[in-house]
C-alpha positions in Angstrom: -7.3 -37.3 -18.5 -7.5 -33.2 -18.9 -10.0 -32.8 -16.1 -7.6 -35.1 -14.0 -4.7 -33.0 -14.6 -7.0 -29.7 -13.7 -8.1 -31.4 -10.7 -4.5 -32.4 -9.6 -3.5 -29.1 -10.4 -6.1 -27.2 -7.9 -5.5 -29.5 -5.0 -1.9 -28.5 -5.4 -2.9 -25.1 -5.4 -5.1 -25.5 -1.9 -2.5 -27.2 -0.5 0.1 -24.6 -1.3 -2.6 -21.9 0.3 -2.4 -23.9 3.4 0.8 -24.2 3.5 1.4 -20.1 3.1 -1.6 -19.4 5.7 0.7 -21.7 8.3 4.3 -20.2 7.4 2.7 -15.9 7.4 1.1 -17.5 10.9 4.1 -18.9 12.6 6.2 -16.2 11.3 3.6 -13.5 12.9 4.1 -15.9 16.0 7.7 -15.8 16.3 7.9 -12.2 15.6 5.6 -12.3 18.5 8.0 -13.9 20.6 11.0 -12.2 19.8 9.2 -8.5 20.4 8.0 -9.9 23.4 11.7 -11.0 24.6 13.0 -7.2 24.0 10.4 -5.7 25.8 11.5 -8.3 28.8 15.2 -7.1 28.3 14.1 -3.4 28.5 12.2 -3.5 31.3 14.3 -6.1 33.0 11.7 -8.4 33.6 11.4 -11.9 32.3 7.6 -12.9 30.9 5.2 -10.6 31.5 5.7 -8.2 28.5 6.3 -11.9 26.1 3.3 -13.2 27.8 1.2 -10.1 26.8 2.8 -9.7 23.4 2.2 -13.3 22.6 -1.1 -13.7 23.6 -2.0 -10.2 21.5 -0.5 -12.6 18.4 -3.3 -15.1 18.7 -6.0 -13.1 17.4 -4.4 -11.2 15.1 -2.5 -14.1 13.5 -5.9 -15.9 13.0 -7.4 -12.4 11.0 -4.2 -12.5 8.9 -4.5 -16.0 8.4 -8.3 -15.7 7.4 -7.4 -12.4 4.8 -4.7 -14.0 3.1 -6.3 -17.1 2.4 -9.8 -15.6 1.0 -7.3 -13.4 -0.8 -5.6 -16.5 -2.2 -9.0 -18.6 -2.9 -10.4 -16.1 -5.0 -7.5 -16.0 -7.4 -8.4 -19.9 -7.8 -10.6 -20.4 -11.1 -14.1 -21.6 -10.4 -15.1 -25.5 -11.0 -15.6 -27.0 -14.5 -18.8 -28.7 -14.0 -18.1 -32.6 -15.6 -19.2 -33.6 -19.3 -22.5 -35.3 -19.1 -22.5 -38.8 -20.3 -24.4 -39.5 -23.6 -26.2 -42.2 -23.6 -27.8 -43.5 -26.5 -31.5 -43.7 -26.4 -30.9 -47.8 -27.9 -29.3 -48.7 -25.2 -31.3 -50.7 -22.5 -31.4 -49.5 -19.2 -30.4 -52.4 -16.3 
């Protein structure tokens, strides 16, 4: 019941590390897009500068990504290996 509870536990704790990589990349996304909008309205034009700012994003939304989830992953503590059964040496093998 313990190592269930521990197991539970870490998934939650991946899934919550997911969760964080998607929000820091959509918000790196959408700060992105809005940049990219007041460039447009400074130099009067309308998609070129959001274009360029949004496609500079990708890649750099995908490194942050990457850092802070290794970041996160190491602060996870490492496996329990599972007990080993005993067996008794009298009991008969099937």
């Amino acid at each position: 019941m313990h190592f269930e509870r521990k197991r539970r536990l870490k998934n939650l704790g991946i899934a919550g590390i997911s969760a964080l990589t998607g929000f820091v990349s959509l918000g790196i996304t959408l700060l992105a897009l809005f940049i990219g909008l007041w460039l447009d309205s400074l130099l009067g034009t309308r998609g070129p500068a959001t274009i360029c700012v949004l496609s500079l994003s990708v890649p750099l939304s995908l490194l942050v990504m990457i850092r802070v989830a290794l970041g996160l992953v190491k602060r996870l503590p490492p496996p329990t290996p599972p007990k080993p059964k005993n067996h008794s040496p009298h009991q008969k093998e099937e």
